[in-house]
C-alpha positions in Angstrom: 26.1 19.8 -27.5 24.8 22.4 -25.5 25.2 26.0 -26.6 25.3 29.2 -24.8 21.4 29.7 -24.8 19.8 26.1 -25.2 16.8 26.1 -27.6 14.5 23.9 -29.7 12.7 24.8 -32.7 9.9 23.2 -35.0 11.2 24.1 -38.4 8.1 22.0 -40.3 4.8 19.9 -39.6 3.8 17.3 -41.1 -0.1 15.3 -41.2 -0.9 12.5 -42.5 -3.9 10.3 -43.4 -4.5 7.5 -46.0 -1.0 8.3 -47.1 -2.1 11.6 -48.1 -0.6 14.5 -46.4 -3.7 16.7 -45.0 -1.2 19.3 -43.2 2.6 20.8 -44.2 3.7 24.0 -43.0 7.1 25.4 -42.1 8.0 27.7 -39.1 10.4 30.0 -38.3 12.8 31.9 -35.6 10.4 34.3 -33.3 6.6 34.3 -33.9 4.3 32.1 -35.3 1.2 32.9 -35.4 -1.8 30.3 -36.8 -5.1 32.3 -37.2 -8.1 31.9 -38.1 -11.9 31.5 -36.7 -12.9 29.2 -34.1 -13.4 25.3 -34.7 -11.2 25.3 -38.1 -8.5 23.4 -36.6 -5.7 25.7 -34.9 -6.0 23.9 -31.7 -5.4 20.5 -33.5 -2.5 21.9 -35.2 -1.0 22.7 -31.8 -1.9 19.3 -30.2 0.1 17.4 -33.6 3.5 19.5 -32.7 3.3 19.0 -28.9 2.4 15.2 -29.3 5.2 14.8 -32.5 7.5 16.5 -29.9 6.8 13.8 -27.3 3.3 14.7 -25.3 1.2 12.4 -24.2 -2.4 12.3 -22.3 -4.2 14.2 -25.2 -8.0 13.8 -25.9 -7.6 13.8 -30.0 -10.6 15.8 -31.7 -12.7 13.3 -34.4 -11.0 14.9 -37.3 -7.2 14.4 -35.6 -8.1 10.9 -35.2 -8.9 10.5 -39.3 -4.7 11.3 -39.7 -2.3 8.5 -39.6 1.3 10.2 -38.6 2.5 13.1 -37.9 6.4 13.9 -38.8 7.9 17.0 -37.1 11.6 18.9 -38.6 13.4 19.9 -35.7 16.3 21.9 -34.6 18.0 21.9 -31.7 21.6 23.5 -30.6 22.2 24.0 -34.6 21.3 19.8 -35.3 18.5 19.3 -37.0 16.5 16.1 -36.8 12.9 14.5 -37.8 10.7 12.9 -35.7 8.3 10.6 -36.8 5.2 9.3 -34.4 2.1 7.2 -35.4 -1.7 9.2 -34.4 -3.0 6.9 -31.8 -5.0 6.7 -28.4 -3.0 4.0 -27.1 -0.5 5.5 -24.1 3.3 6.1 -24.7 3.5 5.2 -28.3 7.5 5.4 -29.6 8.8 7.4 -32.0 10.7 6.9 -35.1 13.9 9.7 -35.2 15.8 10.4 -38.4 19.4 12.6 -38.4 18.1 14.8 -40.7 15.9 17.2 -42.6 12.5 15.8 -43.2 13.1 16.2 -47.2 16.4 14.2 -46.5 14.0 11.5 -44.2 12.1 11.6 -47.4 14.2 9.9 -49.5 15.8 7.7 -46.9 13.6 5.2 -45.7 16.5 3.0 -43.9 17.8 6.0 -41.7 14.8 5.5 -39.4 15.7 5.0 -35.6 12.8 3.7 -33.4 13.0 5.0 -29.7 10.1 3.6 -27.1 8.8 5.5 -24.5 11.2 4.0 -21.7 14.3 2.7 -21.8 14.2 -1.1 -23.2 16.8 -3.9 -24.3 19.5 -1.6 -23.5 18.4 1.3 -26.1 17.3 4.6 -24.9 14.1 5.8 -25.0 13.0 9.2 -27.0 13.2 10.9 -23.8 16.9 10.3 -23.2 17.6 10.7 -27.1 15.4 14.2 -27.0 17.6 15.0 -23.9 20.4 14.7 -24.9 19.8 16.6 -27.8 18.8 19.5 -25.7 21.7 18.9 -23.1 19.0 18.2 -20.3 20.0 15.5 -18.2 18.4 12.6 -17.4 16.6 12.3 -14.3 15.3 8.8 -12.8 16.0 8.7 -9.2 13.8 6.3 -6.7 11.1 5.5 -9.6 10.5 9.3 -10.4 11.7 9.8 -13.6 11.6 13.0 -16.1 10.3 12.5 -19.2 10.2 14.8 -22.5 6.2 15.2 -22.0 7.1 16.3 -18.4 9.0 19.3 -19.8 6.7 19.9 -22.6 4.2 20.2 -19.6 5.4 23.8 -19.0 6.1 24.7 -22.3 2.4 24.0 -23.7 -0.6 26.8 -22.8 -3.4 25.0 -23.8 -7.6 25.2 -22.9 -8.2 22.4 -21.3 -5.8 23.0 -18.6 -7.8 24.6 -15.2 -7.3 28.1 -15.4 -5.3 27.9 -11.6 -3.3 25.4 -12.7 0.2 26.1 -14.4 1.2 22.6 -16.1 -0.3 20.9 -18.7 -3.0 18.3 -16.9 -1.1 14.7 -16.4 -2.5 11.5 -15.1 0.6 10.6 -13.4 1.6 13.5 -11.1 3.8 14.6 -8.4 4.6 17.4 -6.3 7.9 16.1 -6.2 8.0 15.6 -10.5 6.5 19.0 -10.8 9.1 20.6 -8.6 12.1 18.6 -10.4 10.4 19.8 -13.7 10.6 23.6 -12.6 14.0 23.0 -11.1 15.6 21.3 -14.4 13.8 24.4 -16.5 15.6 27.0 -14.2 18.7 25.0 -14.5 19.6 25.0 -11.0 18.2 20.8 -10.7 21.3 18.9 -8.7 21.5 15.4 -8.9 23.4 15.0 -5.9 20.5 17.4 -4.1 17.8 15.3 -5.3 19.8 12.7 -4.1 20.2 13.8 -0.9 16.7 15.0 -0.2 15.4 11.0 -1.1 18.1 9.7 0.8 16.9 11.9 3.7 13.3 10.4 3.3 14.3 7.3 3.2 16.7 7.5 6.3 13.4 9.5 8.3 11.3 6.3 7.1 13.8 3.7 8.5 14.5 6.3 11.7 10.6 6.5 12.1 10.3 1.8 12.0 13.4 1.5 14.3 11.3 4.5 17.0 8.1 2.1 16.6 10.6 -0.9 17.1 12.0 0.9 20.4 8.5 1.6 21.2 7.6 -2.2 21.1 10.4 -3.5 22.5 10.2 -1.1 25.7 5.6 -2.0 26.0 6.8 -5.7 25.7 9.3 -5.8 28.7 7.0 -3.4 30.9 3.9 -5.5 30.2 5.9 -8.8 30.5 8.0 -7.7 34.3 11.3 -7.9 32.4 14.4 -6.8 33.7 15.6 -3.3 31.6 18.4 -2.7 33.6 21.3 -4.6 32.2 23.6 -4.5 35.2 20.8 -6.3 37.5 20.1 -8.7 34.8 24.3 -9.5 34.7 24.0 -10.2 38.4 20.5 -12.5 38.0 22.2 -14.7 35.4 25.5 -15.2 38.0 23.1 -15.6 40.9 21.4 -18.6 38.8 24.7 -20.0 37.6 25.9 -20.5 41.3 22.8 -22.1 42.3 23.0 -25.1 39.1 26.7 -24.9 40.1 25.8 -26.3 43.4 22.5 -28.6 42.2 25.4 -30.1 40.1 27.3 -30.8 42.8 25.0 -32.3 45.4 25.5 -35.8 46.5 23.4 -36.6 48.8 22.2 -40.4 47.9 18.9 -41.3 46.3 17.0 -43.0 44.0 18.9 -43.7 40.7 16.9 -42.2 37.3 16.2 -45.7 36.4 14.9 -46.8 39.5 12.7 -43.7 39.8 11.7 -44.7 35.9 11.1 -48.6 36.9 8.9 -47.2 39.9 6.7 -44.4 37.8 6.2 -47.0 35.1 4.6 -49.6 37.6 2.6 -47.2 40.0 1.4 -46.1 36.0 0.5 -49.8 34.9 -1.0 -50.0 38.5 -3.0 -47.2 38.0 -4.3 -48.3 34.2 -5.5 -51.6 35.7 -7.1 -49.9 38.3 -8.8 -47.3 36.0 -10.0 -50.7 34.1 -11.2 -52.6 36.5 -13.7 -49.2 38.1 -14.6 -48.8 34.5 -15.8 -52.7 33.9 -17.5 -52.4 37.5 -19.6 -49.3 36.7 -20.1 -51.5 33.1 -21.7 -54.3 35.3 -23.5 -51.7 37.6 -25.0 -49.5 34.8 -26.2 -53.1 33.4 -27.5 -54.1 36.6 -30.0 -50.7 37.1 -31.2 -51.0 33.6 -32.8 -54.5 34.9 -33.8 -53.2 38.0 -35.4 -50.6 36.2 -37.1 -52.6 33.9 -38.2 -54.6 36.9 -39.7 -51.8 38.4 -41.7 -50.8 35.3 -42.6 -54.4 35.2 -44.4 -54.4 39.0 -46.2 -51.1 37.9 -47.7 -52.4 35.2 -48.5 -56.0 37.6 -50.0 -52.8 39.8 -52.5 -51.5 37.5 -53.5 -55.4 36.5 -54.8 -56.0 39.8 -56.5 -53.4 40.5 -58.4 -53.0 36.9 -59.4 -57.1 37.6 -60.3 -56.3 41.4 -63.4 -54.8 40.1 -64.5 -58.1 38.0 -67.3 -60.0 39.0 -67.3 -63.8 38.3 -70.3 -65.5 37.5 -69.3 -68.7 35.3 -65.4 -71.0 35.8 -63.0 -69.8 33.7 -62.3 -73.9 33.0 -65.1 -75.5 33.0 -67.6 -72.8 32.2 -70.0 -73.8 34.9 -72.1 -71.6 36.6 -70.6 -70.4 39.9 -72.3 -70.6 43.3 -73.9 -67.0 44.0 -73.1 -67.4 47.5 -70.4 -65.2 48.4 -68.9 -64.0 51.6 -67.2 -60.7 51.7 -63.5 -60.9 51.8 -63.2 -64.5 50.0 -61.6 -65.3 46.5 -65.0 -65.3 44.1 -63.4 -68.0 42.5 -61.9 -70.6 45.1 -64.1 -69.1 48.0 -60.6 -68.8 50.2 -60.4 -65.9 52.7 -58.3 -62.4 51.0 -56.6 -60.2 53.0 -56.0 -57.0 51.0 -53.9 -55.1 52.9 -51.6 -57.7 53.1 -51.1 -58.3 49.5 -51.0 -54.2 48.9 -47.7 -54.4 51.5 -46.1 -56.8 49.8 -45.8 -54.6 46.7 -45.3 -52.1 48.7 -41.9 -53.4 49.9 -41.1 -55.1 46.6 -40.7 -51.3 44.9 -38.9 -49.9 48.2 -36.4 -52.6 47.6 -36.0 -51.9 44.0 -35.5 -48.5 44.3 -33.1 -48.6 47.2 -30.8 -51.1 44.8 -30.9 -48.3 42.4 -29.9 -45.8 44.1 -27.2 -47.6 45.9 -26.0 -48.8 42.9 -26.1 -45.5 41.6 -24.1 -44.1 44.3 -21.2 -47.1 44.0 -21.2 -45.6 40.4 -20.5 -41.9 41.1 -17.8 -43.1 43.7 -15.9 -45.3 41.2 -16.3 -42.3 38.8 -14.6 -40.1 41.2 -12.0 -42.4 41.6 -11.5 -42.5 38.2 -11.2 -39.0 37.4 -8.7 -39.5 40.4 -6.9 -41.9 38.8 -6.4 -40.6 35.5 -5.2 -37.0 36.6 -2.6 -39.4 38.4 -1.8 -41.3 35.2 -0.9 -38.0 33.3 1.0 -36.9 36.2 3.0 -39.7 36.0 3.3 -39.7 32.4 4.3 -36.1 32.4 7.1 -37.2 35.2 8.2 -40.0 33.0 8.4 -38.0 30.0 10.2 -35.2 31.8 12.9 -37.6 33.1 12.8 -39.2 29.7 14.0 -36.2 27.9 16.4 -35.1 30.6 18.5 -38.0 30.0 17.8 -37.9 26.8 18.6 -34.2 25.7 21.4 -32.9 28.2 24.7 -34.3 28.5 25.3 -32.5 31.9 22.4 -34.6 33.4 23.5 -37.7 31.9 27.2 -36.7 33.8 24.6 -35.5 37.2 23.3 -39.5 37.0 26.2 -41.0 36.7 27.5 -39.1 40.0 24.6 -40.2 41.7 22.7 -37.0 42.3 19.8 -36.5 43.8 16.7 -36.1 41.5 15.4 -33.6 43.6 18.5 -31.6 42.8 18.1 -32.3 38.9 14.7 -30.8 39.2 15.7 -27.9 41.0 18.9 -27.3 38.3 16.2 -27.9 35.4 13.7 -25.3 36.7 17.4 -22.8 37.4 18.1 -23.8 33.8 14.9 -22.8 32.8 14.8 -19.4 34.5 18.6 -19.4 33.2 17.0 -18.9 29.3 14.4 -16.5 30.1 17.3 -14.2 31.7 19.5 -14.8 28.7 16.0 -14.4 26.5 15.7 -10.8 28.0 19.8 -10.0 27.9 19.0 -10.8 23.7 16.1 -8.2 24.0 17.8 -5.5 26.0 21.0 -6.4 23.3 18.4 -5.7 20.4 16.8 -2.6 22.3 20.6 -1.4 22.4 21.5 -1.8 18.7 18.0 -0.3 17.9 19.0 2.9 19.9 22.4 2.8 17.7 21.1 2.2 14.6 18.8 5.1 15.4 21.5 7.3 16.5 23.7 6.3 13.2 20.6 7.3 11.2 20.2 10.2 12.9 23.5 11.1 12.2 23.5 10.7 8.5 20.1 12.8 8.2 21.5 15.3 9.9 24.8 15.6 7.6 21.5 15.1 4.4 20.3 18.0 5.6 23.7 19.8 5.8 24.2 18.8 1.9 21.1 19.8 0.9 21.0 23.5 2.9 25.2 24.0 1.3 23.3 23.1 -2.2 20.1 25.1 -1.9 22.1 28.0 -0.6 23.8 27.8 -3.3 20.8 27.6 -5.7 19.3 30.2 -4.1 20.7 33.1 -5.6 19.9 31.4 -9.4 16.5 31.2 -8.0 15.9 34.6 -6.8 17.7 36.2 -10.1 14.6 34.0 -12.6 11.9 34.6 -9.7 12.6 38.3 -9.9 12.9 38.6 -13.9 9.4 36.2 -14.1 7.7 39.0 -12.0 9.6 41.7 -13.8 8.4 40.1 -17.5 5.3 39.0 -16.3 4.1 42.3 -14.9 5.0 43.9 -17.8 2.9 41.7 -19.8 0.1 42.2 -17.4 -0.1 46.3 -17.5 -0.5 45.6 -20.8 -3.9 44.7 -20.1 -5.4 48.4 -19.3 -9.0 47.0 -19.2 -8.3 44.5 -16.4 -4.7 45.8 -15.0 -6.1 47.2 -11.8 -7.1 43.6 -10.4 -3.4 43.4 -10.3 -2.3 47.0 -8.5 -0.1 46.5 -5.8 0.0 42.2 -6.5 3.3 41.6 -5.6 5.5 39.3 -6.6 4.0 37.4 -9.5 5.2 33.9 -9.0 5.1 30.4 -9.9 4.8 27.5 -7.4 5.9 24.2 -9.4 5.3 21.8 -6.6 1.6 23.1 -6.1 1.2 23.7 -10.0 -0.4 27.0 -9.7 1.1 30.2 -9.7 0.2 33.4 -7.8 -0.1 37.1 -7.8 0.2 38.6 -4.4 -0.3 35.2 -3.2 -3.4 35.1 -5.2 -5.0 33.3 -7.8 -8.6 33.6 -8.2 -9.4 36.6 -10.3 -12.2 37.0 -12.9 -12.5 34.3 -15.6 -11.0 36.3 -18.6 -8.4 37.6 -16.2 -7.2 34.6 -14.4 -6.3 33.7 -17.8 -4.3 36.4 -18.7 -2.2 36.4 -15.9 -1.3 32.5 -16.8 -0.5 33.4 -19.9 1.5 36.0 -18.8 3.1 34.0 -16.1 4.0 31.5 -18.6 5.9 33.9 -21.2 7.5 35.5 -18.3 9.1 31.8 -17.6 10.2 31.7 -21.4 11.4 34.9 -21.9 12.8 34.7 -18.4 15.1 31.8 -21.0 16.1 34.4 -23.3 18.1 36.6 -20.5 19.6 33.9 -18.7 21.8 31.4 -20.4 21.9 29.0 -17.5 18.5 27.9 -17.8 17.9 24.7 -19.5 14.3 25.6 -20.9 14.4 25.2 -24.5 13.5 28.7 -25.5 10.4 26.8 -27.5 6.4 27.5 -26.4 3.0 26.8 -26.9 0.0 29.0 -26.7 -3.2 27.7 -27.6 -4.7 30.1 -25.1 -4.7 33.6 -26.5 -8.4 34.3 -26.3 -9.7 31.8 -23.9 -12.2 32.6 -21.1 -14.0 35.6 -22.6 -10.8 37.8 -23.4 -12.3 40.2 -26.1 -10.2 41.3 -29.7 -8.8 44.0 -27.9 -7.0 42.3 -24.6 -6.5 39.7 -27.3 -4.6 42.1 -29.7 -2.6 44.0 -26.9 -1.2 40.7 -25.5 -0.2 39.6 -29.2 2.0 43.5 -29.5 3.6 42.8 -26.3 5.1 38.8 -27.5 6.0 40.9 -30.7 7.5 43.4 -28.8 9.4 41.0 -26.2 10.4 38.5 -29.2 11.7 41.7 -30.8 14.2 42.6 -27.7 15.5 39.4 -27.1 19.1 38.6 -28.3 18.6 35.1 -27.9 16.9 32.1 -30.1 13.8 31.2 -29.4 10.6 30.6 -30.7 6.5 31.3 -30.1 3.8 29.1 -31.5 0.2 31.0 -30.8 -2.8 30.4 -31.9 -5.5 33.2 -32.0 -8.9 33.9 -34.0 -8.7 37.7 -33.3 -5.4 38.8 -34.9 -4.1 42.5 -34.3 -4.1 43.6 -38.4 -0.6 44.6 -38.6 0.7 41.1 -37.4 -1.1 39.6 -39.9 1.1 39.1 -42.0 4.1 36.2 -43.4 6.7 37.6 -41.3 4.8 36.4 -38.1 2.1 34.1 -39.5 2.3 30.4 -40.5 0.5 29.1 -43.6 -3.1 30.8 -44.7 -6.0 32.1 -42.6 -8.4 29.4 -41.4 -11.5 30.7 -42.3 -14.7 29.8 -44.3 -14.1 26.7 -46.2 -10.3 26.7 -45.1 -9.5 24.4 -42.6 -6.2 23.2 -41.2 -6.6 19.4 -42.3 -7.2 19.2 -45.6 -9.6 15.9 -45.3 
């Protein structure tokens, strides 16, 4: 149930580890204060309670990692509750929630609830259950979803954080989670403007595909010579209809389809035989210059016979071996003593290679002629094929044809009225694309429409938010400068820095619409920024932060006992004036004397041998 001022409190920690508990201290309404020297363990302490409480994406020190659980007392709105959560590295682990005190948990093992980190088999997750506790509600709208770790985000001041940065560091971030984060803490988040806005970007990402479909559509019939005009386009497609009208109606006498069919098919067989018998005949002629050709190599080689044996002198018969007659007359045979006339012979060869070669080449030549006729021929035969399948499918595939036949019209006409059919469906083709081009343009102007009346939702809601807005912004740089003049060794790097603000969606926060001052002062100004926001909680009951914070940060970045100290009066001092619940969990190795005491301290001084774990 939520209360007038909506808060959370840790009312006791516990650690531990091999069943031993290393760690138990109870808290209290206002401020706690863990002290003690550096590297003792305050820090850890501070990571157990923001990790029992929900946080995740911490980097555990060696001696956290020693500890087994952690259980953490609770109360929120006036109900108390324990939480119970297992010390691991592994991401999201659940937690384990008990209705009650922890000494109650204690003794009631079975009362144990375990709660996952998201929603699963129709139980809620620790986020929902922690939510509802705190009346926050719960956000999960187009896969961005707020988680308790989210808010703990801004509620947790710790040193590992960038010094620019406001939230806690997260490995799954958003501008648009971190904005719902500071929205839900101011209490002015709206469900139906969240809504709105992601139905708006969803509406400019389907207006933005239906302008590139527009865009398409109007390239494609430039670059293709369609019609666009829808008017001309009306009176092509009735120009077109008249002319198969009258194609239709011809009937002038011709040729029947089946005779046309009966003649294509012979003049095709006609053709294939043809095609056939050129093919055999260039067979027989390719055969016929290979032997010629052989032939001719065949009188070379005769060639160079005779004249290698022209050159031998014979002295003794080849038969009988005798001994030749020496006498011999110039011109005659060696041999049979007849009369040679070389010239004679040397002609004859002459005209037997002449011959030869002229049979090749006309051969040859009959070849590249039937060839050519070939090519003729075939080109013909796919003609005709093409004819006979178009008249084929024709009769087979249009009943209106089959009724043209029967009336006896021409085929001529047919052809005609086939080609107006034709140019019939790429008219019709483009009426379908100017048709789509139209409901584009109306979808787009519907769209158009509903962003605009998005946009008037979410200006009647922010309006309306605005004033909330304006009324924290101002009281965060009202609180926040206070804190900050404070500071009278470093206050002049803030004089005339106006406002003091904090930008959610950016995760930083600004002073004068600045944010890089020196080391130790940068991080007094976060620190002051941040304890502006929660005390900012304490004056205005419509927020929904939980009035719970902390501060791990108090002397980071150089800040001296002094700065230290005088930021530690002025929490005191601002706890002190508030009239509403709420609760500070700092941490600070330089503590201002008079603070250090039980009223504002929490378990003993961690110094020397004392640590925070008892390991």
């Amino acid at each position: 149930m939520t209360q007038e001022y909506n808060y959370m409190f840790l009312n006791r920690l516990a650690v531990f580890s091999n069943g031993k508990v290393v760690y138990d201290e109870k808290f209290h309404e206002g401020v706690n204060i863990i002290r003690g020297s550096n590297s003792h363990g305050k820090s850890t302490i501070i990571d157990f309670i923001f990790y029992a409480l929900g946080g995740e994406n911490l980097k555990w020190k060696k001696e956290a990692k020693l500890c087994d659980f952690v259980l953490a007392e609770i109360d929120v709105n006036s109900n108390v509750w324990t939480l119970r959560r297992r010390v691991t590295t592994a991401r999201l682990e659940g937690i384990d929630i008990y209705e009650g005190s922890m000494d109650d948990a204690e003794k009631n093992l079975s009362g144990w609830i375990h709660y996952a980190s998201i929603r699963a088999n129709n139980r809620e997750s620790y986020s929902q259950v922690l939510f509802s506790f705190l009346g926050i509600p719960n956000i999960n709208e187009d896969g961005e979803r707020i988680t308790i770790h989210k808010i703990l985000r801004a509620l947790y001041i710790d040193q590992n954080t960038p010094q620019d940065t406001f939230l806690y560091s997260d490995t799954w971030d958003s501008g648009t989670i971190r904005q719902m984060i500071g929205d839900v803490l101011f209490g002015v988040y709206s469900e139906k403007l969240f809504s709105s806005k992601s139905s708006k970007r969803n509406l400019e990402q389907k207006f933005e595909m239906l302008k590139r479909e527009e865009k398409n559509f109007i390239s494609h019939i430039k670059t293709s010579g369609l019609e666009i005009n829808k008017d001309v386009l009306k009176l092509k497609i009735a120009e077109v209809e008249q002319k198969i009208s009258s194609g239709l109606n011809s009937s002038h006498p011709s040729e029947t389809f089946d005779e046309r069919l009966s003649q294509l098919n012979m003049s095709l067989v006609e053709t294939e035989k043809e095609i056939k018998r050129l093919s055999e005949s260039n067979l027989d002629s390719s055969l016929f210059v290979e032997a010629l050709e052989r032939k001719l190599n065949f009188l070379k080689q005769s060639e160079k016979t005779n004249n290698v044996l022209a050159d031998v002198s014979l002295h003794v018969c080849p038969v009988c071996n005798s001994e030749l007659s020496s006498e011999n007359v110039a011109d005659n045979c060696p041999l049979c003593k007849n009369k040679i006339n070389g010239k004679k012979a040397w002609n004859i060869t002459i005209r037997m290679r002449q011959e030869i070669l002229y049979q090749i080449k006309e051969s040859r030549q009959l070849m590249s002629d039937r060839e050519i006729n070939i090519n003729t021929l075939f080109s013909n035969k796919e003609r005709l094929k093409e004819e006979i399948d178009r008249i084929t499918q024709l009769i087979k595939s249009d009943k209106i044809l089959l009724t043209s036949i029967a009336n006896d019209i021409p085929i001529e006409s047919i052809y005609r009225v086939v080609e107006w059919m034709s140019f019939k469906e790429k008219l019709i083709q483009n009426s379908a694309i100017l048709e789509t081009l139209d409901s584009i343009r109306i979808k787009k102007n519907t769209i158009s429409n509903k962003i605009a009346e998005e946009n008037n939702t979410i200006s009647e809601i922010e309006s309306s938010q605005k004033l909330q807005k304006e009324k924290i912004a101002r009281s965060i740089d009202r609180i926040a400068r206070r804190i900050v003049e404070t500071d009278i060794l470093h206050k002049r790097e803030f004089i005339d820095l106006s406002p003091i603000e904090i930008d959610f969606y950016n995760n930083t926060f600004f002073a004068g619409n600045r944010n890089n001052f020196s080391a130790s002062s940068q991080a007094y100004l976060k620190n002051s920024v941040h304890f502006a926001l929660f005390f900012s909680a304490t004056l205005h009951a419509s927020m929904l932060y939980p009035r719970f914070i902390l501060c791990d940060n108090t002397e980071d970045k150089g800040l001296v006992a002094e700065r230290s100290q005088v930021f530690q009066r002025e929490i005191i001092k601002l706890s002190h004036e508030s009239k509403a619940k709420h609760q500070v969990i700092l941490t600070t190795s330089m503590i201002a004397p008079e603070l250090n005491n039980h009223i504002y301290c929490v378990g003993d001084e961690l110094v020397g041998d004392k640590y925070s774990l008892n390991l």
